[in-house]
FITIDO-253013 format. One record per residue: x, y, z of N, C-alpha, C in turn; residue in three letters. Coordinates in steps of 0.02 Angstrom, whole numbers, plus 50000, padded with zeros to 5 digits. Layout:
R  n_east  n_north   n_up  ca_east  ca_north  ca_up  c_east  c_north   c_up  vexke
R       X        Y      Z        X         Y      Z       X        Y      Z    Ala
...
END
This chain:
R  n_east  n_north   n_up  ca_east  ca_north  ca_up  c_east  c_north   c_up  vexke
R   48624    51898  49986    48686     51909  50022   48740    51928  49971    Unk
R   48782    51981  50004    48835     51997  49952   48893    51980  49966    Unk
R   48917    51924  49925    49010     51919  49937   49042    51958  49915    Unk
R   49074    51991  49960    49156     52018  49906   49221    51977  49923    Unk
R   49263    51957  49875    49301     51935  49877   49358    51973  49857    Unk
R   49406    51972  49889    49474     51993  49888   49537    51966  49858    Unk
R   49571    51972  49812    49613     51946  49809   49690    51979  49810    Unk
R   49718    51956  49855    49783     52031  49906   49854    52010  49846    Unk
R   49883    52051  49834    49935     52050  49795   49980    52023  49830    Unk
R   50006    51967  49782    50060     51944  49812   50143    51981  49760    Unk
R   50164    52004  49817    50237     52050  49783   50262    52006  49748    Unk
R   50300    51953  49766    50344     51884  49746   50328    51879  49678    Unk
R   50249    51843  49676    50258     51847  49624   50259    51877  49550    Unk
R   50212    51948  49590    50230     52003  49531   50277    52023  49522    Unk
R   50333    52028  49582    50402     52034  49529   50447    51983  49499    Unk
R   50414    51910  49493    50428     51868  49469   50419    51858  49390    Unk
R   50327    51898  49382    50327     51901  49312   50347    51951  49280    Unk
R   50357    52009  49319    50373     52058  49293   50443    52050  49241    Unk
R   50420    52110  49202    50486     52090  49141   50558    52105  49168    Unk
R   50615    52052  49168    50678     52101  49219   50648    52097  49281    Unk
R   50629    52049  49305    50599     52053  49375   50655    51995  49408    Unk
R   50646    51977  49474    50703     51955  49506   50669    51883  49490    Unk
R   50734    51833  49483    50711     51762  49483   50688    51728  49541    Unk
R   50658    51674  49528    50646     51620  49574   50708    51603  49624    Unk
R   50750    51606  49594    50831     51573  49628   50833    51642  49671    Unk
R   50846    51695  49647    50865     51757  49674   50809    51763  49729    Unk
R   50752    51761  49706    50720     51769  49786   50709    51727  49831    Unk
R   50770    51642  49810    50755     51603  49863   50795    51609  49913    Unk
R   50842    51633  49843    50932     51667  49902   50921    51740  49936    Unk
R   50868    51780  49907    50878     51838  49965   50830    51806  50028    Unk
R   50800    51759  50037    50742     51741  50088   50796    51703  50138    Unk
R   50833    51669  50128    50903     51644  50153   50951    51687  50176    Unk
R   50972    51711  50143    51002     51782  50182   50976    51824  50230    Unk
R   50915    51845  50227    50883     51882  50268   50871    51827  50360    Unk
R   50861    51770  50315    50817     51721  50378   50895    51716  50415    Unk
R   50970    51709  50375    51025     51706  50416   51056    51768  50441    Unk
R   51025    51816  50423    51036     51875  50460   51024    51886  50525    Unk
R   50956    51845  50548    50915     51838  50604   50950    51776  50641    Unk
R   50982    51705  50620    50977     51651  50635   51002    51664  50708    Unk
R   51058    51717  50728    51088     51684  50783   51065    51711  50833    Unk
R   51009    51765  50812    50982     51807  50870   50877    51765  50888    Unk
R   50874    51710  50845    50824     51677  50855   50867    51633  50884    Unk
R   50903    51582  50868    50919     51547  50907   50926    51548  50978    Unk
R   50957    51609  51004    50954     51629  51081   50891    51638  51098    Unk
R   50840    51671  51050    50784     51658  51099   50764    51587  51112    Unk
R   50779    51534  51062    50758     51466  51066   50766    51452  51124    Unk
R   50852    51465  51121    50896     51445  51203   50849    51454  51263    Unk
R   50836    51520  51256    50822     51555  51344   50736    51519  51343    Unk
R   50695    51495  51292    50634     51450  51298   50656    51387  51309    Unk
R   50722    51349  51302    50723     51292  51329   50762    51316  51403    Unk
R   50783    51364  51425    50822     51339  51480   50730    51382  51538    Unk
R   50704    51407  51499    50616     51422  51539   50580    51357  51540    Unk
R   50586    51297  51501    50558     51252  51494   50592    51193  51541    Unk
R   50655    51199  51559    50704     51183  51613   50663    51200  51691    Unk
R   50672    51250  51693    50665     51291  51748   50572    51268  51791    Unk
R   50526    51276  51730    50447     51263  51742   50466    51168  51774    Unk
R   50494    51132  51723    50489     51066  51733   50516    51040  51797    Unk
R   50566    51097  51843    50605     51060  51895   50541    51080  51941    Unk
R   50502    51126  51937    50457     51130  51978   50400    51104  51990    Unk
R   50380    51020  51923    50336     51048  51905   50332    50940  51933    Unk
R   50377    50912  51988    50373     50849  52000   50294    50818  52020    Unk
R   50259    50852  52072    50216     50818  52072   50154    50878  52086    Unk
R   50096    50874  52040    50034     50927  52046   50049    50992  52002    Unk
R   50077    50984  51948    50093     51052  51923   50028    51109  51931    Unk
R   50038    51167  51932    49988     51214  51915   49979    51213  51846    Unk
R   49925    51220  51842    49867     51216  51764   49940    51278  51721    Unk
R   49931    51327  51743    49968     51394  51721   50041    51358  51707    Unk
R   50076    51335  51752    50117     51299  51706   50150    51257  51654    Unk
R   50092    51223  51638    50063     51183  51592   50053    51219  51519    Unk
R   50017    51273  51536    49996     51307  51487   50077    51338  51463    Unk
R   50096    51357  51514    50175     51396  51494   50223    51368  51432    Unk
R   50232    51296  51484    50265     51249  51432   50218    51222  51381    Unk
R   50165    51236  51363    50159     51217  51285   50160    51284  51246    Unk
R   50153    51309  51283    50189     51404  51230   50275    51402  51209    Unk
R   50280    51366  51265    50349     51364  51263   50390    51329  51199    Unk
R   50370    51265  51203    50376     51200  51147   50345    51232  51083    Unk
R   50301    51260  51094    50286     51297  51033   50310    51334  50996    Unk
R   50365    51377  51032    50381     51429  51020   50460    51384  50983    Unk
R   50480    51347  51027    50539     51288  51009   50527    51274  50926    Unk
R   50472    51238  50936    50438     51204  50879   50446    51270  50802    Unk
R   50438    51301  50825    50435     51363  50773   50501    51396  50744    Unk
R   50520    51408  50804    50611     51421  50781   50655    51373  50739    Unk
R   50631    51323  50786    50686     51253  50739   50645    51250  50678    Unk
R   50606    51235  50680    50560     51223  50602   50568    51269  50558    Unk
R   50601    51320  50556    50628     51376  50513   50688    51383  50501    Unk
R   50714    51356  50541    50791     51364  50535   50823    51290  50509    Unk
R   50759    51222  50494    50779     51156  50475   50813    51132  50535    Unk
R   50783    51142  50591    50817     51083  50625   50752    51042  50655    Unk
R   50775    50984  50610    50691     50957  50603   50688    50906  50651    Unk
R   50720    50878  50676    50728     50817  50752   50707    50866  50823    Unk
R   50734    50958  50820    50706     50959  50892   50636    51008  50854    Unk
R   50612    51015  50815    50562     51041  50800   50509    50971  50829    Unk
R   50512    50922  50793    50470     50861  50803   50497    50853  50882    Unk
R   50509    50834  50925    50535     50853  50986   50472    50891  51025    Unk
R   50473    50950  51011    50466     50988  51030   50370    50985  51008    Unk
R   50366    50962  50965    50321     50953  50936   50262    50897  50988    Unk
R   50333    50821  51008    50304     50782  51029   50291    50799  51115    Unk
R   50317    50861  51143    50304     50900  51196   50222    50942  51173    Unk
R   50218    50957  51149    50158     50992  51147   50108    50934  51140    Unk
R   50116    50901  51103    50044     50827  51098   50051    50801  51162    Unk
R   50099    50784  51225    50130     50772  51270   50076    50803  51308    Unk
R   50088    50868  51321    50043     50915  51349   49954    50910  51359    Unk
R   49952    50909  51285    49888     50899  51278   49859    50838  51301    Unk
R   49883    50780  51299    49865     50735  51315   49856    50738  51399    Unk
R   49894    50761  51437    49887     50788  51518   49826    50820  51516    Unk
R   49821    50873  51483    49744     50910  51500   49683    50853  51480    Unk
R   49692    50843  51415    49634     50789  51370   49603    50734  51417    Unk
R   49651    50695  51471    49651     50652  51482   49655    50658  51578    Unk
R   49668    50716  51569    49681     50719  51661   49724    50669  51697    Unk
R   49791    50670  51655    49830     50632  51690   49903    50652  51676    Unk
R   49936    50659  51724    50004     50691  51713   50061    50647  51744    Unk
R   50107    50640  51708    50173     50602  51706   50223    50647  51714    Unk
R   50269    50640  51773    50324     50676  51790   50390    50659  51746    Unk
R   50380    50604  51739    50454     50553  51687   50446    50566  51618    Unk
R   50370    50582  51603    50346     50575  51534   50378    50666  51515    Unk
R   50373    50695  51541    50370     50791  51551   50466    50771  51530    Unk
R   50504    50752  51576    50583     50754  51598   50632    50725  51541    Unk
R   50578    50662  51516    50614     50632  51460   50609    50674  51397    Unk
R   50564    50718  51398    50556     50744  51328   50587    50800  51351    Unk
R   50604    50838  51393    50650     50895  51410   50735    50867  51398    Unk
R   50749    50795  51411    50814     50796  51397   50809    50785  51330    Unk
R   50775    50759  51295    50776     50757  51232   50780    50826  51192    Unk
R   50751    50870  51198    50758     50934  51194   50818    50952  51195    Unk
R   50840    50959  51253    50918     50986  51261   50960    50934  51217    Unk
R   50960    50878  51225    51005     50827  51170   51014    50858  51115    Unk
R   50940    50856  51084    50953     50884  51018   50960    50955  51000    Unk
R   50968    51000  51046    50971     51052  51015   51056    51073  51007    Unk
R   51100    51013  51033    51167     51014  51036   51197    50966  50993    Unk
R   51146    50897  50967    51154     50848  50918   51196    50837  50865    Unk
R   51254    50824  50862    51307     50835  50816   51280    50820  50752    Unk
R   51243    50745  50736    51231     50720  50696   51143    50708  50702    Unk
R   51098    50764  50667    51025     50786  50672   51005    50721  50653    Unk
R   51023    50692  50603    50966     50627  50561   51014    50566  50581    Unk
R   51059    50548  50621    51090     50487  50637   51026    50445  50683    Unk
R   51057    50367  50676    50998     50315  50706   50977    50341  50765    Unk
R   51034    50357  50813    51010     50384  50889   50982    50432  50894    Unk
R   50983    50485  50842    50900     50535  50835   50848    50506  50839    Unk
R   50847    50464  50789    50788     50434  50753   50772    50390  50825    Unk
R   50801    50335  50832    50783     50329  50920   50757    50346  50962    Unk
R   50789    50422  50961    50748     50471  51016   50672    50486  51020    Unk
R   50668    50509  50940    50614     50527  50936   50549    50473  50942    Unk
R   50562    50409  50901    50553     50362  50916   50505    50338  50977    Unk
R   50573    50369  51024    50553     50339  51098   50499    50406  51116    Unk
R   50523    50446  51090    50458     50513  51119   50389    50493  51102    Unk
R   50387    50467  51042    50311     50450  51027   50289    50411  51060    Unk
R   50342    50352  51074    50320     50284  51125   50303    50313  51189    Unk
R   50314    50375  51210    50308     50393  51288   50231    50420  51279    Unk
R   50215    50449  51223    50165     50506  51238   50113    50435  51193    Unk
R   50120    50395  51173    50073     50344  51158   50053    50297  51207    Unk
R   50108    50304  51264    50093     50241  51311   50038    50292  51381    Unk
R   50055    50365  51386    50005     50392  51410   49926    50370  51414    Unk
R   49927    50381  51340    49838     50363  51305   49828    50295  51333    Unk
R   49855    50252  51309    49845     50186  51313   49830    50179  51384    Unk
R   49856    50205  51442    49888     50197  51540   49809    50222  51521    Unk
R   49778    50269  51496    49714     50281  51507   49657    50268  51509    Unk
R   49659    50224  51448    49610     50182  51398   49611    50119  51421    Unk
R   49659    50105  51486    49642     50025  51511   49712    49968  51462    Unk
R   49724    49990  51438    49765     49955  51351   49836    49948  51358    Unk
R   49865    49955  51446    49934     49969  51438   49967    49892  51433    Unk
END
């Protein structure tokens, strides 16, 4: 059998070693610049995926469709991705604890209407959160894990 192996140029750092090549600092500040060039036109998309993630959940009280399900974890995902780039690390994890949320509904064939609602206001909380790392974040999130842990457990007989 024949391997070939590839190894793909990375630009960065060839113009890192390059002689007169741009610094470490300089290309951490043009990667910052560029990413805030974008920030306020990702952020709106964040927006219009939480106010879609709004919209799926008011519909979604008792028997959701499978397809909606699937929606909102594209959705949270998509959350999850934006904030996580832009450092907003309370609704990234959030958003995060919506997608394990999710999964656990399919995994387990059991779906919680309160469990879906609480992590949607949490969502919206934090994506307006004056203070990202204060106790009542940490709370929140806190309580998100406690929701999507007490799922498993309601399952496993263990509550």
């Amino acid at each position: 059998m024949i391997v070939i192996r590839r190894n793909p140029v990375n630009r960065l750092a060839a113009l890192i070693r390059k002689p007169g090549g741009i610094s470490v600092a300089a290309a951490i500040q043009a990667a910052e610049d560029n990413l805030n060039s974008v920030r306020e036109q990702c952020l709106d998309v964040m927006d219009e995926k939480l106010r879609e993630i709004a919209m799926i959940v008011s519909r979604c009280k008792e028997n959701p469709a499978p397809k909606d399900l699937e929606n909102l974890y594209a959705l949270g995902n998509g959350v999850l991705e934006v904030a996580g780039v832009f450092g907003m690390n309370p609704l990234s994890e959030a958003a995060f604890s919506l997608c394990d949320l999710l999964d656990r509904f399919k995994t387990l064939d059991r779906y919680s209407y309160p469990a879906l609602m609480v992590h949607l206001q949490a969502l919206q909380a934090l994506r307006t959160a004056p203070d990202a790392n204060g106790p009542e974040t940490q709370a929140m999130l806190e309580g998100l894990h406690r929701v999507v842990d007490t799922i498993t457990r309601l399952e496993s007989g263990r509550a």
